[in-house]
C-alpha positions in Angstrom: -31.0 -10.7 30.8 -33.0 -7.3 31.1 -31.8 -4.4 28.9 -29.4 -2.8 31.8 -27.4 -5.7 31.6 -27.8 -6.0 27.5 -26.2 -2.7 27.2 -23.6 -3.5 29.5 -24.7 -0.9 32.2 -22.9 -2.4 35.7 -25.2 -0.7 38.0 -28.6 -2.1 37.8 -31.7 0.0 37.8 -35.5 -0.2 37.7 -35.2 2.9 34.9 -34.2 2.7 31.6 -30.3 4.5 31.4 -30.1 7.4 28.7 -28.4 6.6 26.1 -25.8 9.2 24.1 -24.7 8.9 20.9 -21.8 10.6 20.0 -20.2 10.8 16.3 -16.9 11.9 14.6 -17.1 15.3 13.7 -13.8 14.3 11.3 -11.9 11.6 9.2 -10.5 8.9 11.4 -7.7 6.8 11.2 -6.7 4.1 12.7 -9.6 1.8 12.1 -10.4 -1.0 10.1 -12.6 1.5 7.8 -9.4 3.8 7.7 -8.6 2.7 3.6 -12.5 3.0 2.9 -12.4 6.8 4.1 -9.5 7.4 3.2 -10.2 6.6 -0.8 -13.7 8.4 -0.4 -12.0 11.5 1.3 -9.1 11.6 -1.6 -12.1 10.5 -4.5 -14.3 13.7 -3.1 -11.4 16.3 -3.2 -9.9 15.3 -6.3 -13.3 15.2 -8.5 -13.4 18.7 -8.1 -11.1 19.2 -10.3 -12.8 17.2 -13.1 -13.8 20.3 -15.0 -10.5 21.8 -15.4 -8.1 18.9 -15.5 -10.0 16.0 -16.3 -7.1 14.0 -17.7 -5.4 14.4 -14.3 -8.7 13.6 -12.6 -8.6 10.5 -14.1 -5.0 9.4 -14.0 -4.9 10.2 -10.4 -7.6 7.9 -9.5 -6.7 5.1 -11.4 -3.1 5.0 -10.3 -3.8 5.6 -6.4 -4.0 2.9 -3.9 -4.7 3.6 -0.3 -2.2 5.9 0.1 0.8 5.1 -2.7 0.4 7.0 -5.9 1.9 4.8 -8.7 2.3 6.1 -12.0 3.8 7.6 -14.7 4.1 9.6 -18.3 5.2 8.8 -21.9 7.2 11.9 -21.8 9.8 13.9 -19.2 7.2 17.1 -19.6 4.2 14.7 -18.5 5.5 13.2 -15.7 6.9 16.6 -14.5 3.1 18.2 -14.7 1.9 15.1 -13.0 3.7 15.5 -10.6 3.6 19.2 -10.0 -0.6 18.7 -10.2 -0.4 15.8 -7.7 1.9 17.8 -5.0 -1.1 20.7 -5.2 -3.6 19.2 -5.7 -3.3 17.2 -2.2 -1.5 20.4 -0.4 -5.3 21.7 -0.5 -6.7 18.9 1.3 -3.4 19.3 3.4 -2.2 15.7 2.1 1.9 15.8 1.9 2.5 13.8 -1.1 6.1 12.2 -0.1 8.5 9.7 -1.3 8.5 11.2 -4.9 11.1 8.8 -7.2 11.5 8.2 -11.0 13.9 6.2 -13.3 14.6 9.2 -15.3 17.7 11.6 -14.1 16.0 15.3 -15.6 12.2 13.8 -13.7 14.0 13.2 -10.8 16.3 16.0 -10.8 13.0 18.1 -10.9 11.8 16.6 -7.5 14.5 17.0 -5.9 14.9 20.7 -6.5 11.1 20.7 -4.9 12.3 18.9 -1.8 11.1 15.6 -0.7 10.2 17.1 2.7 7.3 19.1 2.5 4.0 20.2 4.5 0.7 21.4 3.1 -0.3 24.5 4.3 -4.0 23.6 3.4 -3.7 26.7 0.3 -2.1 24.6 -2.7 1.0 25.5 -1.1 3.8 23.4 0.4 6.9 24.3 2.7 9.9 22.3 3.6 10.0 21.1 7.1 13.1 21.1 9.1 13.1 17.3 8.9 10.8 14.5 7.0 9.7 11.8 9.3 10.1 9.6 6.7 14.1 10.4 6.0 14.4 9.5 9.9 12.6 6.3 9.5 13.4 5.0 6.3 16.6 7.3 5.1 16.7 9.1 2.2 14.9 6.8 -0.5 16.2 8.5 -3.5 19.7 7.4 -2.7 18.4 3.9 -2.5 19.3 1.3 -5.2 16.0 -0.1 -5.1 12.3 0.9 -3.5 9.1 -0.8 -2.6 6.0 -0.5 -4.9 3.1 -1.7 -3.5 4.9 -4.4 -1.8 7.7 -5.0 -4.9 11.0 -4.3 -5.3 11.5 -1.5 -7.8 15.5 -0.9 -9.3 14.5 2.9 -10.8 18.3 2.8 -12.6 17.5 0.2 -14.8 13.0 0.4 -14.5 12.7 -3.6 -13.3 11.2 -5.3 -10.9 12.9 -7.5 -8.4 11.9 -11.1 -7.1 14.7 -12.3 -5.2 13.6 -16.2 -4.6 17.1 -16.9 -2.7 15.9 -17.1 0.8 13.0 -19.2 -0.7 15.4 -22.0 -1.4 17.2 -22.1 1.3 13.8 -22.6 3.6 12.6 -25.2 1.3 16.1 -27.1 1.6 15.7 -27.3 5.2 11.8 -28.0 5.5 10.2 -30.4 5.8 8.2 -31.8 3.3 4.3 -31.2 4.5 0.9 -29.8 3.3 1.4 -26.7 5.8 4.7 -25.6 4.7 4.0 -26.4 1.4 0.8 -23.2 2.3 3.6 -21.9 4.1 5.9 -21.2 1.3 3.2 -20.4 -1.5 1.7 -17.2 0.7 5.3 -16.1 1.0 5.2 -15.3 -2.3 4.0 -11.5 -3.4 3.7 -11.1 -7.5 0.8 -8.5 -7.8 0.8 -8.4 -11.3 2.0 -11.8 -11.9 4.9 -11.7 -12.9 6.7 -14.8 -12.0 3.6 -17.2 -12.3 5.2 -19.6 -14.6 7.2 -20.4 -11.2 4.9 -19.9 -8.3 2.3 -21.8 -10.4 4.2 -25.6 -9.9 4.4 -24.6 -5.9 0.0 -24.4 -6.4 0.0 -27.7 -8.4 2.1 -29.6 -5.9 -0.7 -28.0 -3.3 -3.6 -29.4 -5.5 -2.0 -32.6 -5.8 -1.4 -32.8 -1.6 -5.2 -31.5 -1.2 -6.4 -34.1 -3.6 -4.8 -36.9 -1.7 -6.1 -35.5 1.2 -2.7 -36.0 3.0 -3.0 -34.5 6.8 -0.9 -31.7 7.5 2.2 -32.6 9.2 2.5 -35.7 7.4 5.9 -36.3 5.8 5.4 -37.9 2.2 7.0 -41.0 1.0 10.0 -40.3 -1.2 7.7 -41.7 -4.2 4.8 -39.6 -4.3 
């Protein structure tokens, strides 16, 4: 293979083809580095305000992940400023910070009056657009008896999370009993912080004891194993 055909050049020639390199002149989305540049773009802007709010510097970092803020304040006043600070700090980087919800009424009353919908205008300033994208996708979330958070079911009534296991039963009543749906079930479920190990942990011991017997994977065990 000569170096026409290495580069993938379909017209062969006795020269060497000029290559061009072209680059991003911005941040791009849509690739599998997207998160990484995202979290280095948000890291970057935020640290500059280290010297004057370095509580909020730190908060904010610690409680984003790729693009879902999760966090909170001991007190109404705390989450209210954390809020506010959040919303303009990322209007400057012309970030829309959306999808605002608490469990307390006089926090989330406080949102609301700032209206869920909002642009960044790029100047620490945000206007209300004539509709969100994400009320004509998803509806109006604060309406919503329960939200996702990162990947959970959040009640913000009564502050719990929700693992609802019902579905679960009723596809391991009908399966059969093998080593791949036993993997099958036990990546179905989603406990980030662990919440419901003491139950999830017997589906992983059943799957040690069917990887220890080295039992293939579609075969159905006897009724006393």
């Amino acid at each position: 293979m000569n170096y026409a055909e290495a580069v993938g050049v379909l017209k062969k020639s006795t020269t060497i083809p000029r290559l061009i390199t072209l680059r991003f002149t911005g941040v791009v989305f849509g690739v599998s580095s997207s998160p990484f540049l995202l979290n280095a773009t948000i890291r970057r802007h935020v640290g500059g305000y280290q010297a004057g709010n370095p509580w909020f510097v730190v908060k904010f970092i610690h409680s984003i992940y790729v693009d879902d803020l999760t966090s909170g304040s001991d007190t109404e006043e705390g989450a209210i400023d954390l809020h506010t600070k959040s919303r303009q700090c990322m209007a400057e980087a012309r970030f829309s910070l959306r999808k605002f919800i608490s469990n307390l009424p006089a926090v989330q009353a406080h949102i609301s009056s700032q209206a869920s919908s909002t642009t960044a205008t790029g100047d620490g300033q945000v206007t209300n657009d004539d509709e969100s994208y994400t009320i004509n996708t998803l509806g109006d979330h604060e309406h919503l008896d329960t939200v996702k958070v990162l990947g959970m079911k959040w009640r913000p009534a009564d502050d719990v999370l929700i693992f609802d296991l019902s579905n679960l039963h009723s596809i391991v009543s009908m399966a059969e009993p093998t080593k791949r749906n036993v993997i099958g079930l036990c990546a179905r479920f989603y406990d980030l912080p662990g919440f419901v190990s003491p139950v999830t942990v017997r589906f992983k011991m059943l799957l040690q004891d069917i990887c220890t017997a080295k039992l293939d994977w579609m075969l159905t065990w006897m009724e006393n194993y």
